[in-house]
C-alpha positions in Angstrom: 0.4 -1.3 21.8 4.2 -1.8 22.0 6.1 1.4 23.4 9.7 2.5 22.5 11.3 5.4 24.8 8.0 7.3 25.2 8.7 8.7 21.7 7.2 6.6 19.3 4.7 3.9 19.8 3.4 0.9 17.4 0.0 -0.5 17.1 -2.1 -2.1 14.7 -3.0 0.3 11.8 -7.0 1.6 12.7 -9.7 2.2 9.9 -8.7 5.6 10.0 -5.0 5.6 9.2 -5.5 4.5 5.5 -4.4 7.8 4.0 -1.5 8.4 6.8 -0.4 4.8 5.8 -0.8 6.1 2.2 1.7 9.0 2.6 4.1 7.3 4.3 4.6 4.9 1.2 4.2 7.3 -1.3 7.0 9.4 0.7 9.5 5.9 1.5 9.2 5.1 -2.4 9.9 6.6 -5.8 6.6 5.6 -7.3 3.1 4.8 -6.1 3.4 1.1 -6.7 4.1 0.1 -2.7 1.0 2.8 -1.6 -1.0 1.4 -4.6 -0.2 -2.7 -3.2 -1.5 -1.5 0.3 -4.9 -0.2 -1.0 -5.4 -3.2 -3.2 -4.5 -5.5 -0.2 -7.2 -4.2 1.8 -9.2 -4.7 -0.1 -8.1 -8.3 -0.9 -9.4 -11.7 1.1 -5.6 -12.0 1.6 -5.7 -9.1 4.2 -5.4 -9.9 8.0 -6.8 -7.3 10.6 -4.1 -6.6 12.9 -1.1 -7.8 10.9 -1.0 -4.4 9.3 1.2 -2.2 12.0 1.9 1.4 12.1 4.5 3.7 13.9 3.9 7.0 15.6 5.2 9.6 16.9 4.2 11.8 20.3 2.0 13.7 18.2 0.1 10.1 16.9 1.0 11.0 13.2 1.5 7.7 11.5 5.4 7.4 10.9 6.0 4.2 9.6 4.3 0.9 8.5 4.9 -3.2 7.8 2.2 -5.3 6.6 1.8 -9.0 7.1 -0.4 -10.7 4.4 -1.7 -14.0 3.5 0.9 -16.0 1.1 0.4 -19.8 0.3 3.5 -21.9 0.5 3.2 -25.5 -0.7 -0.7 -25.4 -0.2 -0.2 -24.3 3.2 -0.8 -20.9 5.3 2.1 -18.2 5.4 2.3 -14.4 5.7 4.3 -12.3 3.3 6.0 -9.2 4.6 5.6 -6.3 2.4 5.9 -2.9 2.1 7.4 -1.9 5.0 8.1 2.2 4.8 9.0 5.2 6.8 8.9 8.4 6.7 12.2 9.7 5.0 12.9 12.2 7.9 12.5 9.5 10.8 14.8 6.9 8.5 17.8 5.4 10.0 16.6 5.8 13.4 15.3 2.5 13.9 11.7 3.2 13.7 11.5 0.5 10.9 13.0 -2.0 12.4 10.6 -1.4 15.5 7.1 -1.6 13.3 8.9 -5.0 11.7 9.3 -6.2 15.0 6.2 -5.1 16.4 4.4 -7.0 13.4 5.9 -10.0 13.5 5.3 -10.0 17.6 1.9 -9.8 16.6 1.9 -12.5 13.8 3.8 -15.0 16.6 0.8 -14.3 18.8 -1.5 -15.0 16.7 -0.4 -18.5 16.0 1.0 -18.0 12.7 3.9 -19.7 11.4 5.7 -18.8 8.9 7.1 -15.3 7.4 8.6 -14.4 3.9 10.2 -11.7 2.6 12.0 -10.4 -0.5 14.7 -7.5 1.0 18.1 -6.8 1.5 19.1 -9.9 4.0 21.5 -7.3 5.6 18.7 -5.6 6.8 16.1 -8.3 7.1 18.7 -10.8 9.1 18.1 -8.5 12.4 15.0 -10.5 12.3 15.9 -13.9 12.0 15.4 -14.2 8.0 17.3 -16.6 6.1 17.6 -17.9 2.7 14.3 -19.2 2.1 15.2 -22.4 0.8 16.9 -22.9 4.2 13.6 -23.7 5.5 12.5 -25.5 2.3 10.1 -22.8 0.4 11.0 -21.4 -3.0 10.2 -18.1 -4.3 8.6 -16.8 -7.5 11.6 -14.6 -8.0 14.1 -15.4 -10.9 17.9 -14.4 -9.8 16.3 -13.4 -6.4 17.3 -16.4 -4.4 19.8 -14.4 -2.2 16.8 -12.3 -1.3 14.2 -14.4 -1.1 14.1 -15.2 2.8 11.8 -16.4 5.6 11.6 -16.7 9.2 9.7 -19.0 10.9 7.9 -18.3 13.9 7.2 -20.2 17.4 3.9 -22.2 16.0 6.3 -23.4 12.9 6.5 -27.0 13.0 8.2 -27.3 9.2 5.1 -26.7 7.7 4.3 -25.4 5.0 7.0 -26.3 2.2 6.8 -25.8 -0.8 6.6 -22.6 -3.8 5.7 -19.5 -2.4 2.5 -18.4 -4.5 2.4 -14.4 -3.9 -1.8 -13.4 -4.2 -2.7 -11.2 -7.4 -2.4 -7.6 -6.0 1.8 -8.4 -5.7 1.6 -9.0 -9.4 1.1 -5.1 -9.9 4.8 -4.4 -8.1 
């Protein structure tokens, strides 16, 4: 559990916090297609337990979340980053970029090593992302090159290379 000013708190989302996770997507997002790609995850072999990571407040109502996935790049083990989404009224107040962080603290510890993302490399730069094909991996995404990014982690040791092959449940988005 990762603390930040005694007001909100991150840890790794509980069996529990499925329809608090729900809401906060279905509240981030104009649709229900990010709330609708958590479900399906977690249900999904590509789900990892404890790369899915959840803010809350002093109350422990689930503010914010980032999920780490399973992603094959090259033939080769990666994680994808996606959804990440907060709460509109505790937006802009860094809360998402301390679940992100939280997450991928928890994805370095656990050996992984490598990260992608598809975002706004404004935001996602904070992080460490870079263009993808920086790091040699190339993204499903026609015209999204710019913000096709990844980061790679302490365990990275230039491995894996290669097309990024998101699992089914993305294919819904």
């Amino acid at each position: 559990m990762i603390e930040r000013t005694g007001v909100v708190r991150a840890r790794p989302e509980e069996p529990g916090d499925a329809p608090a996770v729900r809401r906060v997507h279905m509240a981030a997002f104009p649709s229900p297609a990010e709330a609708d790609l958590v479900d399906t995850l977690r249900k999904d072999p590509v789900w990892l337990p404890g790369l899915s990571w959840v803010a809350v407040d002093h109350r422990g109502l689930v503010i914010a979340h980032a999920l780490l996935t399973r992603l094959d790049v090259g033939g080769g083990d990666a994680l994808a980053l996606a959804p990440v989404g907060v709460a509109p009224e505790w937006q802009r107040r860094g809360v998402g970029t301390f679940v992100v962080r939280s997450a991928l603290e928890a994805a370095e510890a656990a050996g992984e090593r490598l990260v992608v993302v598809l975002g706004d490399p404004r935001w996602y730069g904070r992080f460490g992302f870079a263009p993808a094909a920086d790091h040699g991996v190339d993204g499903p995404f026609d015209g999204a090159a710019a913000h096709f990014q990844a980061l790679p982690l302490a365990a990275h040791d230039g491995a894996p290379r290669g097309v990024a092959v998101y699992p089914p449940p993305f294919a819904q988005v």
